[in-house]
MARZAKOL-21907 format. One record per residue (C-alpha): residue number from 0; x, y, z. Coordinates in steps of 0.25 Angstrom, whole numbers. Layout:
# residues N
+--------+-------+-------+-------+
| drense |     u |     v |     w |
+--------+-------+-------+-------+
|    NUM |     X |     Y |     Z |
...
+--------+-------+-------+-------+
//
This chain:
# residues 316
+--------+-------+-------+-------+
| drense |     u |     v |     w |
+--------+-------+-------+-------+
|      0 |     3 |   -61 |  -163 |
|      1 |    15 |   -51 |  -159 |
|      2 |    22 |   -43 |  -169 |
|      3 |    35 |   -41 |  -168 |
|      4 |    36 |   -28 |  -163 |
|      5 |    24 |   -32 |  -151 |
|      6 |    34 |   -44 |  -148 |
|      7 |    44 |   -35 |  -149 |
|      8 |    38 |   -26 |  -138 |
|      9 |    32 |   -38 |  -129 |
|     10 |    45 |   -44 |  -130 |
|     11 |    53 |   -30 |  -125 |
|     12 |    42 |   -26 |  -113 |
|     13 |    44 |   -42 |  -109 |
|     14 |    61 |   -40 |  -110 |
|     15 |    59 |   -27 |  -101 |
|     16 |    50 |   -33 |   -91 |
|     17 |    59 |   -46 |   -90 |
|     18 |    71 |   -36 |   -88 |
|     19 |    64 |   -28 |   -78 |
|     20 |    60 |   -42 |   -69 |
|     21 |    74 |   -47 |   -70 |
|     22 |    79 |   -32 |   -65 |
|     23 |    71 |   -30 |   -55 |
|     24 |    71 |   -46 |   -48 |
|     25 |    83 |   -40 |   -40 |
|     26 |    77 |   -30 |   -34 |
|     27 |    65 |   -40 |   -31 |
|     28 |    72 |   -49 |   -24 |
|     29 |    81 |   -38 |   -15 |
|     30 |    68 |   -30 |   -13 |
|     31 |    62 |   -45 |    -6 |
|     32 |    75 |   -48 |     2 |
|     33 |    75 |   -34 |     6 |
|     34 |    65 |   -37 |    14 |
|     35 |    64 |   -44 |    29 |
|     36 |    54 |   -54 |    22 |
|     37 |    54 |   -60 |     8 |
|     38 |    42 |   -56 |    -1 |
|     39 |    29 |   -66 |     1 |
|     40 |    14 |   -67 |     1 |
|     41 |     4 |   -66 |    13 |
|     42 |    16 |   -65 |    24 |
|     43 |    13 |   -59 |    39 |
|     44 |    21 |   -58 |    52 |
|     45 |    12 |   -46 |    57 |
|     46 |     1 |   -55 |    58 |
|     47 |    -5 |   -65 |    49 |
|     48 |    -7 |   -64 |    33 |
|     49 |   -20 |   -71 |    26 |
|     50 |   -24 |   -72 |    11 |
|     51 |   -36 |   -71 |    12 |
|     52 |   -47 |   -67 |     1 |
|     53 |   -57 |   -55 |     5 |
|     54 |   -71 |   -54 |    -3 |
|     55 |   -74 |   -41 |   -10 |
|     56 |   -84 |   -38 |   -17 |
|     57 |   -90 |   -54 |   -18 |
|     58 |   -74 |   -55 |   -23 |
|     59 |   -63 |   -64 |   -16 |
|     60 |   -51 |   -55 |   -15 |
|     61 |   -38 |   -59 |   -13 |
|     62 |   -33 |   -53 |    -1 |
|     63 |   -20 |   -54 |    10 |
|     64 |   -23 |   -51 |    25 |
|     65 |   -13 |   -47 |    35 |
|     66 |   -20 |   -51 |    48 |
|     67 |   -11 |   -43 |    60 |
|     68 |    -8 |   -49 |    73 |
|     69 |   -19 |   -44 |    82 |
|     70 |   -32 |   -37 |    80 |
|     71 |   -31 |   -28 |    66 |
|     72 |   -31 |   -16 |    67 |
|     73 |   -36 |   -13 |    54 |
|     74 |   -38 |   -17 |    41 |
|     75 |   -28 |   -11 |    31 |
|     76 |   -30 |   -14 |    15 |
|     77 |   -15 |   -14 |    10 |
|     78 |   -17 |   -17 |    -5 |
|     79 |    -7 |   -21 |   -15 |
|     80 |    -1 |   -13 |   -28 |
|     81 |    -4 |   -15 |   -43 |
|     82 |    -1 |   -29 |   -48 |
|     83 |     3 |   -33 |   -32 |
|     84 |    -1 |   -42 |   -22 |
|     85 |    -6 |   -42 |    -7 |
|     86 |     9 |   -50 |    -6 |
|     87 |    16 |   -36 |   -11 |
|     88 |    12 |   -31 |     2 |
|     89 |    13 |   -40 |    12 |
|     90 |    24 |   -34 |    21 |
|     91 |    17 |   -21 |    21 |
|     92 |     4 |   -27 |    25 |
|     93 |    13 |   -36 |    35 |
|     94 |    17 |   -22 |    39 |
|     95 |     4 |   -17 |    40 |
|     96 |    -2 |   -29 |    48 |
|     97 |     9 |   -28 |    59 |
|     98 |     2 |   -14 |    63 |
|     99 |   -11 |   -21 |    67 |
|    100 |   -19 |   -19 |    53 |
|    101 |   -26 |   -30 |    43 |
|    102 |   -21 |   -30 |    32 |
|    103 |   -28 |   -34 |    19 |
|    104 |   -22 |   -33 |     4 |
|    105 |   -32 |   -38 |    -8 |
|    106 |   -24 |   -46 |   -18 |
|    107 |   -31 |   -40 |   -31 |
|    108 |   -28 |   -30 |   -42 |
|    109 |   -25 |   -16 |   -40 |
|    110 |   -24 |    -9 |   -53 |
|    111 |   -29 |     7 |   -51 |
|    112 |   -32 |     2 |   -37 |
|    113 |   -43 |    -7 |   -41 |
|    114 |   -54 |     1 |   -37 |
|    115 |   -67 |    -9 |   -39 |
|    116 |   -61 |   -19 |   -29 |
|    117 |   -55 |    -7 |   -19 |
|    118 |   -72 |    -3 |   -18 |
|    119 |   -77 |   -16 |   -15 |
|    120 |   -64 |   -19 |    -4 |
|    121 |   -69 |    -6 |     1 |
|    122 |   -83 |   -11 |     2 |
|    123 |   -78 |   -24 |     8 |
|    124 |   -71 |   -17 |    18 |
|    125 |   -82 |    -8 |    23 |
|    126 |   -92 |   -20 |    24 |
|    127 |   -82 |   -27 |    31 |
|    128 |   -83 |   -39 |    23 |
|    129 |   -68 |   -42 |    23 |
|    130 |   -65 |   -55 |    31 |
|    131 |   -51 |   -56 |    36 |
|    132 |   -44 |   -69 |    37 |
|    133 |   -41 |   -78 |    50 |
|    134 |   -55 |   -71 |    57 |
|    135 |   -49 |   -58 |    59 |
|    136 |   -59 |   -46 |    60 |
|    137 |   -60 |   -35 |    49 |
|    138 |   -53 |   -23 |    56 |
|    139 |   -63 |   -11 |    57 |
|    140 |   -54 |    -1 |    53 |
|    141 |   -48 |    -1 |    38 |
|    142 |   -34 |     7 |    32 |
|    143 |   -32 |     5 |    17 |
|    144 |   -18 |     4 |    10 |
|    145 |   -11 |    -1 |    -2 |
|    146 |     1 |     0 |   -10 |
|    147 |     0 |     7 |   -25 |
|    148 |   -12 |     3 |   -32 |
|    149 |   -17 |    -6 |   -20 |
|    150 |   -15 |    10 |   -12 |
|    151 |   -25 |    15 |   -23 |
|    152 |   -35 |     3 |   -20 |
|    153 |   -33 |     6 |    -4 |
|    154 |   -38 |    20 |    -8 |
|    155 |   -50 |    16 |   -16 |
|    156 |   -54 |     7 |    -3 |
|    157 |   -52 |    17 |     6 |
|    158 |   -61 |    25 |    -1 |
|    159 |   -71 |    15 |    -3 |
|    160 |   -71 |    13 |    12 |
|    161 |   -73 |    28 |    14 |
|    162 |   -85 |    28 |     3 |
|    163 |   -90 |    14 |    12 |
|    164 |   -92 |    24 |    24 |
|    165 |   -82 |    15 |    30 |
|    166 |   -77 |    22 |    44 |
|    167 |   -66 |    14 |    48 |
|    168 |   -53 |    18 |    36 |
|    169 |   -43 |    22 |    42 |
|    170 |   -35 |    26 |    32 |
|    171 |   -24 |    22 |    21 |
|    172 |   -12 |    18 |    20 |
|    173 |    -5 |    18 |     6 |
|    174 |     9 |    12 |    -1 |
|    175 |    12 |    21 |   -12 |
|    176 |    -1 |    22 |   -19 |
|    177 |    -3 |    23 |   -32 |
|    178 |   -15 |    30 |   -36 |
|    179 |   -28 |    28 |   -46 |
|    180 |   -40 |    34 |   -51 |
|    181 |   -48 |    37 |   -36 |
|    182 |   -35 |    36 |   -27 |
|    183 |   -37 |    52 |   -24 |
|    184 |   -52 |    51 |   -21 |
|    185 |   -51 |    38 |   -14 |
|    186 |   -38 |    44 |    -7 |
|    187 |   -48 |    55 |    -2 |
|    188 |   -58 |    47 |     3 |
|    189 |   -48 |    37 |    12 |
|    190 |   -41 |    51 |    18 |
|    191 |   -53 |    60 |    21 |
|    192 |   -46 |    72 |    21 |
|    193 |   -37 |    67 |    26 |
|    194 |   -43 |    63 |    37 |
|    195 |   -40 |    47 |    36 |
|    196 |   -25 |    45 |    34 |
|    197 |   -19 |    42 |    20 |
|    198 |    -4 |    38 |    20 |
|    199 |     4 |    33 |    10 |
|    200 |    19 |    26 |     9 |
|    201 |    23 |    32 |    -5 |
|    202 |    35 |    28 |   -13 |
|    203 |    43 |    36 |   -24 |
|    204 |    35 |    42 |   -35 |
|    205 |    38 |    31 |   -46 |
|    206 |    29 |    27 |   -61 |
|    207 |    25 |    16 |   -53 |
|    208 |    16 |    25 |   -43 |
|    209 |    14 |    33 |   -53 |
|    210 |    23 |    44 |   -46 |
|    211 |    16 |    43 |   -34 |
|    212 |     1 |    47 |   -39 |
|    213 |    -6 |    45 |   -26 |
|    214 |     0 |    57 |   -20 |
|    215 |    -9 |    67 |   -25 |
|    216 |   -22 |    60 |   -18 |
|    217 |   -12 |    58 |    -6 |
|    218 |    -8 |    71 |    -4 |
|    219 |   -22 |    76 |    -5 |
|    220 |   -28 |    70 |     6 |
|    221 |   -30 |    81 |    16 |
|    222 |   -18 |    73 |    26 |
|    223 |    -8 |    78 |    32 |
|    224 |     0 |    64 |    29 |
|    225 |    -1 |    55 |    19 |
|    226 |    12 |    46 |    20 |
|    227 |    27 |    46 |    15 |
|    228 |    33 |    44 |     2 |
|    229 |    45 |    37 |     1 |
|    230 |    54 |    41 |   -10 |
|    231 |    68 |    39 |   -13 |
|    232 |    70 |    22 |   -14 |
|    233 |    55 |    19 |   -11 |
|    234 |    47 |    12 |   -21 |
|    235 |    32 |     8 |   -24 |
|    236 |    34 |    -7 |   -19 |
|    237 |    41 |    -1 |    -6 |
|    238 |    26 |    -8 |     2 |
|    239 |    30 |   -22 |    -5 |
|    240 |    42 |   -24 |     2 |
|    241 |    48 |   -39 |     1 |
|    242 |    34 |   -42 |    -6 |
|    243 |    37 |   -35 |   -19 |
|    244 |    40 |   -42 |   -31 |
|    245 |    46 |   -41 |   -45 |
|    246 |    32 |   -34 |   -50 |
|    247 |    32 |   -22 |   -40 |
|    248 |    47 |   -20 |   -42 |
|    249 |    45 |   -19 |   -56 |
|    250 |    35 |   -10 |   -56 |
|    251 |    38 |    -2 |   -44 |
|    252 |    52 |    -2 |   -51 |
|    253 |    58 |    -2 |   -38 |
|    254 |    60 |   -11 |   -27 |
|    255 |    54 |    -7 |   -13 |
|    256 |    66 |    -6 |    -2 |
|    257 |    64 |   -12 |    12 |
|    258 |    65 |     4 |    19 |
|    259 |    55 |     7 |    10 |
|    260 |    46 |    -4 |    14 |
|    261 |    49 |    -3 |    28 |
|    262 |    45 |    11 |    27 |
|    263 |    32 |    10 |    21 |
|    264 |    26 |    -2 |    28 |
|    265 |    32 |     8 |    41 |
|    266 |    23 |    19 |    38 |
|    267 |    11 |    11 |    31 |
|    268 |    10 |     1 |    43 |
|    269 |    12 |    12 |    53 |
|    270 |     0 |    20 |    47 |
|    271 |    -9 |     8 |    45 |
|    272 |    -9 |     6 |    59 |
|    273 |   -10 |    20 |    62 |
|    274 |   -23 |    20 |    52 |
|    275 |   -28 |     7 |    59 |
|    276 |   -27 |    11 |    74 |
|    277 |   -31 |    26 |    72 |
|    278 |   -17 |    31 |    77 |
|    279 |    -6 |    39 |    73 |
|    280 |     9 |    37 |    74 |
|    281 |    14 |    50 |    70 |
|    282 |    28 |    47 |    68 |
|    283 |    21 |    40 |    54 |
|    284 |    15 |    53 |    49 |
|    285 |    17 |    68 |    47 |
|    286 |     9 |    78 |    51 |
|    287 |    11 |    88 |    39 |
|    288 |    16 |    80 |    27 |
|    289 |    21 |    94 |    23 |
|    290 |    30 |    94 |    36 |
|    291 |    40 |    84 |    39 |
|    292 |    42 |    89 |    53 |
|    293 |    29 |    84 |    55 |
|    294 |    32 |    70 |    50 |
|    295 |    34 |    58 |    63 |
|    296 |    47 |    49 |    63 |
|    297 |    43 |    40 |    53 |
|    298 |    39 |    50 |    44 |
|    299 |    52 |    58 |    47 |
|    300 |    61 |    45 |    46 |
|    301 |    56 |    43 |    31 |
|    302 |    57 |    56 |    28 |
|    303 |    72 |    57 |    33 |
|    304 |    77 |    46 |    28 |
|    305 |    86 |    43 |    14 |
|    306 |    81 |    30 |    10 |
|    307 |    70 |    31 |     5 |
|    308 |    68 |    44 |     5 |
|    309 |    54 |    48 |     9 |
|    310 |    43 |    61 |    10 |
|    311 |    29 |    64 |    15 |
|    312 |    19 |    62 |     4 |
|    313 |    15 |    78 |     3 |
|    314 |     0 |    82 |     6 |
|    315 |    -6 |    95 |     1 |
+--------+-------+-------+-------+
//
């Protein structure tokens, strides 16, 4: 039974959260109308869009696939964030898919990057046990990716990829990342030395990235790039777009802006490709993060702009 002081408490944190959702359910719904498109589940014009479960480790997991118009490319994991859903990403892996890549998202818990299930996707990936849906071929070439936690989990697979012998990564492609126990190490591995290309969309240091903890293993990766930080007017949900919701506001305690959105799934679809096909397009990267006249147009656009303000993510 409660005392009165306990239901006292229960009663004032319930009073606050209650406060908090009726706060914020504006800025939800201008956040979704913000948008071209209204927030929804398992949505595709780049291509086709499948739930479709995947086995693991003798497990069914949930999963959504983003089939691309064409031949893939590549198959890119783009995972979701703490206490968020494959639906939470789907314009960015819309996004994604419309540069030629698969795109598959595991519907499952990432608390600390959930490290048991990251190993056994990893092994999954390097049998080549995955079956896609609608009969479509298992790309040869992988790039890993995620958003917060889920860019933890995409280190942790890289890594297992890397520890598989595995000789088709391409790389990763991360959405302000937020960092656990092994981010650095497995960050190493994916990178090697720099060697495979890291690059990260980073938002404003904030409680809710823990003030931006994945730099240190980012800037110490032996790269001479590893992404742009937005900063003034960014926020942590800025890769949810339309498909936020009351939950990632509150806890992001920001709304993600449609520039911001548009820039990130710019640069993170731009680089997937690039990671895919083995190309470059300079305009997307700097040569010396140090140097901003080394920076291409895009880069150099960001950069100049007012709204959000941006910087290189710094290397050392």
């Amino acid at each position: 039974m409660f005392r009165p002081a306990s239901l006292r408490r229960v009663t004032l944190a319930a009073t606050i959260l209650l406060t908090a959702a009726v706060a914020v359910a504006p800025a939800v719904a201008n956040a979704q109308s913000s948008f071209p498109s209204s927030a929804g589940g398992c949505v595709s014009t780049a291509g086709t869009c499948v739930e479709s479960p995947v086995e693991v480790a003798g497990v069914q997991r949930d999963a959504v696939w983003y089939l691309p118009n064409g031949q893939a490319s590549a198959l890119m994991l783009l995972e979701h964030g703490f206490s968020r859903t494959c639906a939470n990403v789907n314009g960015t892996a819309e996004a994604i898919a419309a540069q030629g890549l698969m795109v598959i998202c595991l519907d499952e818990d990432m608390t600390a990057g959930n490290p048991v299930l990251a190993a056994e996707f990893a092994e999954a990936l390097a049998e080549r046990t995955l079956v896609p849906p609608n009969g479509a071929p298992l790309p040869q070439r992988y790039v890993v990716g995620g958003h917060s936690a889920g860019g933890h989990f995409a280190a942790l697979v890289g890594a297992g990829l890397v520890e598989q012998g595995y000789p088709d990564l391409a790389g990763a492609v991360l959405f302000d990342p937020v960092a656990a126990e092994g981010f650095s190490a497995a960050l190493r591995s994916v990178s090697a030395s720099g060697t495979r290309p890291v690059l990260t969309v980073a938002a404003s240091p904030s409680v809710v990235n823990l003030f931006g903890n994945s730099f240190g293993a980012l800037s110490s990766l032996g790269a001479d790039f590893v992404g742009v930080r937005l900063l003034g007017g960014s926020c942590h949900v800025d890769v949810e777009g339309e498909d936020t919701d009351l939950i990632g506001i509150v806890g992001a305690m920001c709304a993600p802006d449609p520039v911001n959105t548009a820039r990130l799934r710019d640069f993170g679809s731009v680089w997937a490709r690039d990671l895919a096909t083995g190309t470059r397009t300079d305009t997307y990267y700097c040569t010396d993060a140090s140097e901003p006249l080394t920076c291409g147009g895009a880069v150099g656009s960001v950069l100049a702009g007012t709204r959000p303000a941006a910087a290189v993510i710094p290397v050392s």
